[in-house]
C-alpha positions as CSV (number, residue, x, y, z in Angstrom):
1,X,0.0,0.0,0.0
2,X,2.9,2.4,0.0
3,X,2.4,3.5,-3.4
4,X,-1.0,4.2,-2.7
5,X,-0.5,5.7,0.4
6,X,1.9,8.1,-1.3
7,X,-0.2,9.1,-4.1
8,X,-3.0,9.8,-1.5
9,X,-0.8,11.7,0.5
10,X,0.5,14.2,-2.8
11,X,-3.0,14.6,-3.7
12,X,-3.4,16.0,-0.4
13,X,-0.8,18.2,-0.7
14,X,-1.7,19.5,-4.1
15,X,1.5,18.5,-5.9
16,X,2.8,15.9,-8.2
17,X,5.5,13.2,-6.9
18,X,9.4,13.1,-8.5
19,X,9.9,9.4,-9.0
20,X,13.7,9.3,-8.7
21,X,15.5,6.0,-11.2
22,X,19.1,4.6,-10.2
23,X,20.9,1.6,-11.1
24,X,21.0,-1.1,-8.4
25,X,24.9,-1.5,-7.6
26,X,26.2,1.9,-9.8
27,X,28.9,2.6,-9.6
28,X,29.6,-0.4,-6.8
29,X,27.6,-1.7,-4.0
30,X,28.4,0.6,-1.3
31,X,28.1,4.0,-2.9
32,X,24.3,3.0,-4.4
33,X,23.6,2.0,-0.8
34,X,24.3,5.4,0.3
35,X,22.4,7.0,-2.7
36,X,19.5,5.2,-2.2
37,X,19.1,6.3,1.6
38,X,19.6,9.8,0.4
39,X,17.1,10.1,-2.3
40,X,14.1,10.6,0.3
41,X,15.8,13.5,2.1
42,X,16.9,14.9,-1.3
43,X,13.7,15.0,-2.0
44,X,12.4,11.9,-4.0
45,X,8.9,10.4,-3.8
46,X,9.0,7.3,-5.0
47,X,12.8,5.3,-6.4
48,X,12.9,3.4,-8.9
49,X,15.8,0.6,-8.8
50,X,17.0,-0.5,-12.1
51,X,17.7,-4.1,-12.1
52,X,21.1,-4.4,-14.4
53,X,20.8,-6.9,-17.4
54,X,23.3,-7.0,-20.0
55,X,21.0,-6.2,-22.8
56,X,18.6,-3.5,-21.9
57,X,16.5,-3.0,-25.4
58,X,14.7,-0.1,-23.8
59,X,17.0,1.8,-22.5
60,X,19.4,4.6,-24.0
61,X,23.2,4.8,-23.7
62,X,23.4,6.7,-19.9
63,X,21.2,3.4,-18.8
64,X,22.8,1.1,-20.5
65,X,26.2,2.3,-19.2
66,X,25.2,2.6,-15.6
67,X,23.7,-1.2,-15.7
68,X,26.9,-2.9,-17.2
69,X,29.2,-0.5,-14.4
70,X,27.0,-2.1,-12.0
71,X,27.4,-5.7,-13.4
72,X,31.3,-5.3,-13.8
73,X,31.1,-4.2,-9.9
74,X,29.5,-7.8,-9.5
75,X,25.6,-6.8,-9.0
76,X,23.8,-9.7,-9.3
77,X,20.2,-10.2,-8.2
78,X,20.7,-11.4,-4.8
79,X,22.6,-8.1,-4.3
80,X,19.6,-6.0,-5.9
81,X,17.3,-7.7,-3.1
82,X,19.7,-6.9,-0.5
83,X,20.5,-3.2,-1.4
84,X,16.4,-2.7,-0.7
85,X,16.7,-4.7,2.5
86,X,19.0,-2.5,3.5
87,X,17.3,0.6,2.5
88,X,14.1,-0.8,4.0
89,X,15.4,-1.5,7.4
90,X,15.7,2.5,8.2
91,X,13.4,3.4,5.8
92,X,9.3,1.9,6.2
93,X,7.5,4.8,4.1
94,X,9.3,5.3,0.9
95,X,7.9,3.3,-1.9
96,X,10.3,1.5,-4.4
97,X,9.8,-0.3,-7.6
98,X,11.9,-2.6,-9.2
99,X,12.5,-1.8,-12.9
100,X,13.8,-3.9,-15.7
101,X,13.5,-6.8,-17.6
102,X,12.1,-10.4,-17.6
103,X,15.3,-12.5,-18.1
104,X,17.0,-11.9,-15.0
105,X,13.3,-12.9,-13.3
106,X,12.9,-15.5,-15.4
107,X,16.9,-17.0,-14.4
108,X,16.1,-16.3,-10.7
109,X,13.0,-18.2,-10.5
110,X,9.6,-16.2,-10.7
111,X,8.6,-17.8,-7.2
112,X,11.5,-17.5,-5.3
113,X,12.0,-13.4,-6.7
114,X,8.5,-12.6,-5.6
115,X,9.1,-13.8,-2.6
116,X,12.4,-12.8,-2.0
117,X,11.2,-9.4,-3.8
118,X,8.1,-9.2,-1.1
119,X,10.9,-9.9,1.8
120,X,13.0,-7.4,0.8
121,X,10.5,-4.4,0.9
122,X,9.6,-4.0,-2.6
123,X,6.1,-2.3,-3.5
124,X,6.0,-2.4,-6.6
125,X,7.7,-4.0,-10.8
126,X,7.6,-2.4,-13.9
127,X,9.0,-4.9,-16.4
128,X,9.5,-3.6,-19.8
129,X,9.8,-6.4,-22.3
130,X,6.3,-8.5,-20.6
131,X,3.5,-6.9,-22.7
132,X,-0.2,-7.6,-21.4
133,X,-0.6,-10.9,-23.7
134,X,1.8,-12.2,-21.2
135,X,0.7,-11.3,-17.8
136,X,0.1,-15.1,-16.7
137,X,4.1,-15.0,-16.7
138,X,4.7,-12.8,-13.9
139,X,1.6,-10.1,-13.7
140,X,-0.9,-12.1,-12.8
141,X,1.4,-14.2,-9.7
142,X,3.2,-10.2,-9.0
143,X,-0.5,-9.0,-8.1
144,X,-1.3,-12.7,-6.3
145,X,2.1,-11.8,-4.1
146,X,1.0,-8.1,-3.5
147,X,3.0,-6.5,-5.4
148,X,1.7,-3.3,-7.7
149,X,2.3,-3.9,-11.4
150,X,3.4,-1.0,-13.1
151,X,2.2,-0.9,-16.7
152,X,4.1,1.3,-19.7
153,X,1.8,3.5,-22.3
154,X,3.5,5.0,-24.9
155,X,2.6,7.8,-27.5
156,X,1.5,5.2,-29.5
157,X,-1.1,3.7,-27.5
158,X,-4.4,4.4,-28.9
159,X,-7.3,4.0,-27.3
160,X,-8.1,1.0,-28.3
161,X,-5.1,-0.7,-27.2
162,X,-4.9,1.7,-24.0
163,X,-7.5,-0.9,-21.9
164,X,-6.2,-3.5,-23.0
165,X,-2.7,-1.9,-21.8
166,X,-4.4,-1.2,-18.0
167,X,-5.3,-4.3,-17.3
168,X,-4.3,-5.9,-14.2
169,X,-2.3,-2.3,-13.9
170,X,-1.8,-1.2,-10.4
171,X,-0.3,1.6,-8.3
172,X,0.3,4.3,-11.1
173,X,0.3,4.6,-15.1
174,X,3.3,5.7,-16.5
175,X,3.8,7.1,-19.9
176,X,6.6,7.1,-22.0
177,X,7.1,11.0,-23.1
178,X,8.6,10.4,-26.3
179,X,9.0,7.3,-28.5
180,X,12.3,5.3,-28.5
181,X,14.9,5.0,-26.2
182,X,15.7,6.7,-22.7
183,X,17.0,9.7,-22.1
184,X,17.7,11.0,-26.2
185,X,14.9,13.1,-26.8
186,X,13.2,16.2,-25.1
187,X,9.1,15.6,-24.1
188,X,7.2,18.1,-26.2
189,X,4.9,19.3,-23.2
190,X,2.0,19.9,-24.3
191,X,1.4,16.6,-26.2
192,X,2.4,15.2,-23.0
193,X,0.0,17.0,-21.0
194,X,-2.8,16.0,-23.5
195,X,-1.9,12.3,-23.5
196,X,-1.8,12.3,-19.8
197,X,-5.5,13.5,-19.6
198,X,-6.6,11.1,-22.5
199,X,-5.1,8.1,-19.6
200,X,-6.9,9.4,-17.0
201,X,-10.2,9.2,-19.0
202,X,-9.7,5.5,-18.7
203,X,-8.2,4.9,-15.6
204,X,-8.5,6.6,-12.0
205,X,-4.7,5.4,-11.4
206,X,-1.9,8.0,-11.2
207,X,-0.1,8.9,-14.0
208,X,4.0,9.8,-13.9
209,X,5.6,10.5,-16.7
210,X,9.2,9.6,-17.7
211,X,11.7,9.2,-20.3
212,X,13.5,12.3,-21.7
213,X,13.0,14.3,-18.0
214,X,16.4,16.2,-17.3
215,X,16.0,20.1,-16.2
216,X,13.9,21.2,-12.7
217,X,12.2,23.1,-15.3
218,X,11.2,19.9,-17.7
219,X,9.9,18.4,-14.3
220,X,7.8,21.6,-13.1
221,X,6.5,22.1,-16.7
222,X,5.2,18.2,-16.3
223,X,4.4,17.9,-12.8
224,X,1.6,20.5,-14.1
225,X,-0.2,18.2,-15.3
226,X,0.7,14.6,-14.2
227,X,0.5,13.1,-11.1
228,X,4.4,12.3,-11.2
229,X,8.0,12.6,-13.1
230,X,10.0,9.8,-13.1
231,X,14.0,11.2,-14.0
232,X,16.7,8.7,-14.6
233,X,19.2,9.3,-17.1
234,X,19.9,12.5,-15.8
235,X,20.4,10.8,-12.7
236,X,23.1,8.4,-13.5
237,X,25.0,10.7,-15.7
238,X,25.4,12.6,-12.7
239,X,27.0,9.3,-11.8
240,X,28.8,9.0,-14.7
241,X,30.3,12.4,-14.3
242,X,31.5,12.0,-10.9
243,X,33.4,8.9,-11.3
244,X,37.2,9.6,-11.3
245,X,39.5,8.6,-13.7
246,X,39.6,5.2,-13.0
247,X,35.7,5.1,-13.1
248,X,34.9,4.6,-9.0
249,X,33.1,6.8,-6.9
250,X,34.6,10.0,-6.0
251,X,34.4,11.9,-2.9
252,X,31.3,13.8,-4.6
253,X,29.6,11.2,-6.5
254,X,26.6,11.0,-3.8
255,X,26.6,14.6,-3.4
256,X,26.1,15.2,-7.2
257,X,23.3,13.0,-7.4
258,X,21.5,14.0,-4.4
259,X,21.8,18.1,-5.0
260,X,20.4,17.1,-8.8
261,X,17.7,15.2,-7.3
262,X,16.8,18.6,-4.8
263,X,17.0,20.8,-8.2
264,X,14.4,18.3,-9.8
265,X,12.1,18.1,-6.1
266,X,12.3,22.1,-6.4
267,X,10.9,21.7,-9.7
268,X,8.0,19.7,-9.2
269,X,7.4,21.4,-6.0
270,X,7.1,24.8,-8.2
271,X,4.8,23.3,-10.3
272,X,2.6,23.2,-7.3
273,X,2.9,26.6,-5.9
274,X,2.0,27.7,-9.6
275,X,-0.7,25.7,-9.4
276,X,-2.1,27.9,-6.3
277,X,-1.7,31.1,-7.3
């Protein structure tokens, strides 16, 4: 119920959420340990943990760079679980989604990562590459476990796809800004905004929006209209950028992440004061 309990609680407040996206394990174990506990305070409503797979279809090069540092630091799975176990045993409020895709599920064992997943603290899964015609894979037993499943729409989601897309969808919506890959292309605003409201005309969930997010101003331009704004790649070239020359975390690596994620929470939160005046 976190995610719904978080949602709740921005509606109350009149503002839209920032979903904040890292890598599990970037750029090694201990460093995304400490990022992760930071996000809340930095101002993050939700994280999203990227689970690192060697061939991320979706994703665009930042991603993709930030999964394989992770798996060359020796993420693995097990680790992924155990970074949010951490996290969850000083943290009880903070909702977190796993993100990523069904071959490192599938490898684990569905059974044994729900229930490792539900042990661990996890709320909620958005996996990519499993469209609807596949939700007796891991949808269908993810919802059975208690877990939200996160569903993607795209700009080319029509409405008649679009209920067939949020089915067995719970906890939030959340749209794809821009076709393609992560992080390459700016969201063109007002077709977001109108695509947001065309969801919501099927679906009561929460809509966040995501993919292409970089500037506090992208984020309060969105958070206008959506109910959240997921930012990753931004995120973990921040990471990228900090790493010293031998590619390990520097002395600022946390602290460039978690003032980017403030600049992004000041955005949203702007959105809201806008909002009313």
């Amino acid at each position: 119920m976190r995610i719904e309990n978080r949602f709740a609680a921005l509606r109350r407040e009149g503002r839209a959420g920032l979903v904040a996206f890292v890598m599990a394990g970037d750029p090694d174990y201990d460093t995304a340990a400490r990022i992760m506990a930071g996000l809340p305070g930095a101002g993050a409503d939700l994280i999203e943990i990227g689970m690192p797979f060697t061939d991320p279809m979706a994703d665009g090069p930042a991603i993709q760079a930030s999964g394989l540092r992770a798996l060359r630091g020796g993420q693995t799975m097990v680790k992924t679980l155990s970074l949010l176990r951490d996290f969850r045993s000083k943290d009880k409020t903070t909702p977190v989604v796993l993100m990523g895709y069904y071959n490192p599920i599938y490898i684990y064992g569905v059974e044994r990562f729900l229930a490792d997943a539900m042990a661990a603290g996890t709320d909620g899964l958005i996996i990519v590459d499993l469209p609807p015609e596949e939700d007796e894979e891991l949808c269908l037993p993810a919802l059975k476990a208690g877990l939200n499943f996160i569903r993607l729409a795209t700009p080319t989601t029509d409405d008649h796809r679009l209920p067939k897309v949020l089915t067995n969808t719970s906890g939030f919506v959340y749209y794809v800004s821009v076709t393609g890959i992560t992080g390459t292309k700016a969201p063109d605003i007002a077709r977001v905004t109108e695509a947001v409201s065309r969801i919501k005309r099927h679906t009561e969930l929460p809509v966040a929006v995501g993919f292409g997010v970089r500037t506090a101003e992208q984020a309060r331009a969105i958070a206008a209209g959506a109910d959240g704004v997921v930012v990753g790649s931004a995120l973990v070239e921040a990471i990228r950028s900090s790493l010293d020359a031998d590619g390990r975390a520097s002395a600022g690596t946390v602290e460039a992440i978690l003032s980017l994620v403030s600049q992004l929470a000041e955005g949203v939160h702007a959105a809201a004061r806008t909002a009313a005046e």
